[in-house]
N, C-alpha and C positions, 0 to 999 in steps of 0.2 A: 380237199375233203377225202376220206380217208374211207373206200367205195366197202359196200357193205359185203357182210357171207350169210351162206345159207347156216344157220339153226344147225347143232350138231344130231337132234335130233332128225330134223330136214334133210341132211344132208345123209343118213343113213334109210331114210325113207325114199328119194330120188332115186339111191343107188341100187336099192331092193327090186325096184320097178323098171331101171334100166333096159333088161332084157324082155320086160312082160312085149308079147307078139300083140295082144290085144289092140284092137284099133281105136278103142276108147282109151284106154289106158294112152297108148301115144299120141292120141291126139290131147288130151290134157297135161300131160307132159311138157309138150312141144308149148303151149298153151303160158303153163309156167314158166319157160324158160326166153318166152319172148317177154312176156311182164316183166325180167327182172335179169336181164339181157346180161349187163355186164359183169355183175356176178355169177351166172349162170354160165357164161364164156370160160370164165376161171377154172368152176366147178367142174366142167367138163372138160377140160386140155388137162384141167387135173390127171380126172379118170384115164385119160388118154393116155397118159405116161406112166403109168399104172404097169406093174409087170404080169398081172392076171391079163391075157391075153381076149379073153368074149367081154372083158368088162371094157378094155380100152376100146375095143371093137367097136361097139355099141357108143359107147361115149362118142370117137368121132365119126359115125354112121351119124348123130344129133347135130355134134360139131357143121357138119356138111348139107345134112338140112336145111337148118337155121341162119347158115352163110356167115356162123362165128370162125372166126380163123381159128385157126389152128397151127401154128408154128411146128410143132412136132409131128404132124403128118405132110406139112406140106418138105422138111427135111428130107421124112422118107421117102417120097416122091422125087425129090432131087435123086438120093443114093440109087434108086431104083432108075431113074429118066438114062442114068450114063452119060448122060450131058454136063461133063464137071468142069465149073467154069469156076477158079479158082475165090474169087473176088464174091460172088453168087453165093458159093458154097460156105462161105466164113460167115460172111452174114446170115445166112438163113442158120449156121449154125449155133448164133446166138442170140437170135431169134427164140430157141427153141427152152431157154432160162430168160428171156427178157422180150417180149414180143413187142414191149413198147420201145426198141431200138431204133432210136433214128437213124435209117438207114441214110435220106438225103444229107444230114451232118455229116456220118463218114467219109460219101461219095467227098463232097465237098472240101475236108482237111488233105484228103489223099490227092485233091485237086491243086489244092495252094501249094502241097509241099512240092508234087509237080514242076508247076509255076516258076517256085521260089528255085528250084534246080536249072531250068531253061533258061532265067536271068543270069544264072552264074555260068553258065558251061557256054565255053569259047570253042565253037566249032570254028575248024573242026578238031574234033577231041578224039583219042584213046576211050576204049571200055572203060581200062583202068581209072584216065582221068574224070569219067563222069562217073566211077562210083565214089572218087575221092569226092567229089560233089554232093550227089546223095549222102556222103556218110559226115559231110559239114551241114546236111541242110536238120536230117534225123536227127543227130544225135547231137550235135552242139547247138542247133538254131531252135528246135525242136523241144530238146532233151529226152529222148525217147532212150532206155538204156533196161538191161536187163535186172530182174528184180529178182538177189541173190538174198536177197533176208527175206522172204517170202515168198520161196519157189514154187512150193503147192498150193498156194492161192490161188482158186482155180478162175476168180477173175484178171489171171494171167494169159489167158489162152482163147477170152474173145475180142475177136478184132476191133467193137465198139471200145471196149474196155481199152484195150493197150492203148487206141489214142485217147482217149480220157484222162484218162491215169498216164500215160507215157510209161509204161513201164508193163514190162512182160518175158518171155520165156523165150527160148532159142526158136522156135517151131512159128511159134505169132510173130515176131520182130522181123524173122525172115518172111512169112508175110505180107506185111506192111513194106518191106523192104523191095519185095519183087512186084509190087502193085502202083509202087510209084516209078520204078523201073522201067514199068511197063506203058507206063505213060507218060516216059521223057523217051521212046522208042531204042530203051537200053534193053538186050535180050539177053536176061540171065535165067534160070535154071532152079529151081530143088534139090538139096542134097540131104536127103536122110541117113546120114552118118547114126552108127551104133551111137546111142548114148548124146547125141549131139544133132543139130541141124543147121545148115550154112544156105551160102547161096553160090551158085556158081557161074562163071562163065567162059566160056569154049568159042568165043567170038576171035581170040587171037590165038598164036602157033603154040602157046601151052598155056592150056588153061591157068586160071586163078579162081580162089575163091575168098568169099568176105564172110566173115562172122557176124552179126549182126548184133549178138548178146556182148559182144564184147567189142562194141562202139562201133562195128562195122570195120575190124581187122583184115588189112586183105596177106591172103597166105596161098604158097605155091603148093602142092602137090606132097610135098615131103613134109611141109612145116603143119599141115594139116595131122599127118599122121603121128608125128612127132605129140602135137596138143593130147590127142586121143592118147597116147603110149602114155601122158602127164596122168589122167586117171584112169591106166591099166587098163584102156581099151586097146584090142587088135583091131584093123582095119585093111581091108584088103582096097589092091584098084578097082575091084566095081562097087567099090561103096562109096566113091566118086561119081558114079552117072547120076543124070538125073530122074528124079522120084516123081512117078505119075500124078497127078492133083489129087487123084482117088488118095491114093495111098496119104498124099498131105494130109489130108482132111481124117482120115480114117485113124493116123497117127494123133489127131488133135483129140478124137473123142476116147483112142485108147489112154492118151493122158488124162483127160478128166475121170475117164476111170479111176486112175490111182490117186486124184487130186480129190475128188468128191469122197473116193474112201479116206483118206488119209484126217479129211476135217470132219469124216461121221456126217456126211449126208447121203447115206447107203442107196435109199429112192434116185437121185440124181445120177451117183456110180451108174445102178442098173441098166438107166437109160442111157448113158453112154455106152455101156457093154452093149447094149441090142441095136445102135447103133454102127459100131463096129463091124458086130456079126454082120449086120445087114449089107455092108460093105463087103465083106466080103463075102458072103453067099451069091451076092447078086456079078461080083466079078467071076467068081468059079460057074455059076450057070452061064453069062455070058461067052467066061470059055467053051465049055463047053457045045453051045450051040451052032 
């Protein structure tokens, strides 16, 4: 059943009285928005993502009252915490377009494909041979592959999504890629390539890295740069190390930047643009400190 909204006239009424100080006024307020709780959740994570700054304010100052969640303040709490836990960070940031995300399904798929790795990998193994592993379990057992006919489809770039859909963007696949890596105790890496995102690993005498958009390609050092010179990108050797989780993540919401502008959901853009910012304001003040 198909949960109800506030009255557009309702809802420009609520919004009027947001900021009123009065303690009558907030206490019927608050009043209203427990009677009719689940709408009222909505209406408020609404205002929250709002880019008038005292409205969102106010909005989740209620949000936090009322003990409605809030996905997109509890985000900025992560970018602000600096406790960036790669896995954490992807969920909470699709959370913040889907708060009904089943988080326990994700955990769960990233678990079997695990699993399904551990049964096939003959230790002892090579990195290499257990990414060949990973990149039979992904992308042939799976089908998990990149989605070249609908690049800017910005449900490319949430983690619930791509395994849903199996299908997503250089930035999400690597990902999912380093997440299940991570839990067959394969140690790879971030590589935020111009123009491009891999994964890398530095466990043996010269590094390798794997594509992941492109079924999980593994390429040495030269062949990498070579791809990039394919679409007129230059790439130097430090744009081979690996890329702090901060910056993954921050990378994820500047793309929805240009994915949410590009299919005219300008509101949505916004909120990944102050997302962003907030990433990195909060990295330049923690320099600084």
């Amino acid at each position: 059943m198909e949960a109800l909204k506030f009255e557009e006239a309702e809802r420009k009424a609520l919004t009027a009285l947001l900021d009123d100080p009065s303690p009558a006024v907030r206490q019927a307020l608050r009043v209203r928005f427990v009677q009719r709780a689940q709408e009222s959740a909505d209406f408020l994570q609404e205002l929250a993502r709002q880019s008038n700054p005292e409205l969102a304010k106010h909005a989740s100052q209620y949000l936090r009252e009322l003990k409605f969640t809030d996905p997109v303040a509890e985000f900025r709490d992560f970018i602000r915490s600096l406790n960036y836990e790669l896995e954490t960070g992807a969920l909470l940031l699709s959370r913040t377009v889907n708060p009904a995300v089943d988080v326990g399904a994700c955990f769960l798929q990233l678990e079997a494909m695990a699993a399904r790795c551990r049964e096939l990998i003959a230790e002892p193994a090579t990195a290499r041979e257990k990414c060949r592993v990973l990149n039979r379990v992904l992308f042939h057992e799976h089908g998990l592959r990149g989605n070249s006919d609908h690049y800017a489809d910005p449900l490319n770039s949430f983690l619930d999504q791509v395994l849903i859909r199996r299908k997503g963007i250089p930035i999400s696949l690597s990902i999912v890629y380093l997440l299940v890596a991570e839990r067959i105790g394969l140690q790879l890496e971030p590589i935020g390539l111009p123009g491009h995102f891999m994964v890398g690993c530095f466990d043996e005498t010269v590094p390798f890295f794997v594509d992941p958009f492109n079924a999980g390609l593994l390429l040495s050092p030269e062949e990498v740069f070579d791809l990039l010179k394919e679409s007129s990108i230059d790439a130097s050797i430090i744009d081979l190390a690996p890329t702090p989780i901060r910056e993954v993540l921050c990378r994820c919401c500047r793309n929805l930047v240009h994915h949410y502008t590009a299919t005219q959901q300008p509101d949505l853009a916004q909120l990944f643009a102050s997302f962003a910012a907030e990433f990195e304001a909060t990295h330049e003040q923690n320099d600084t400190e």
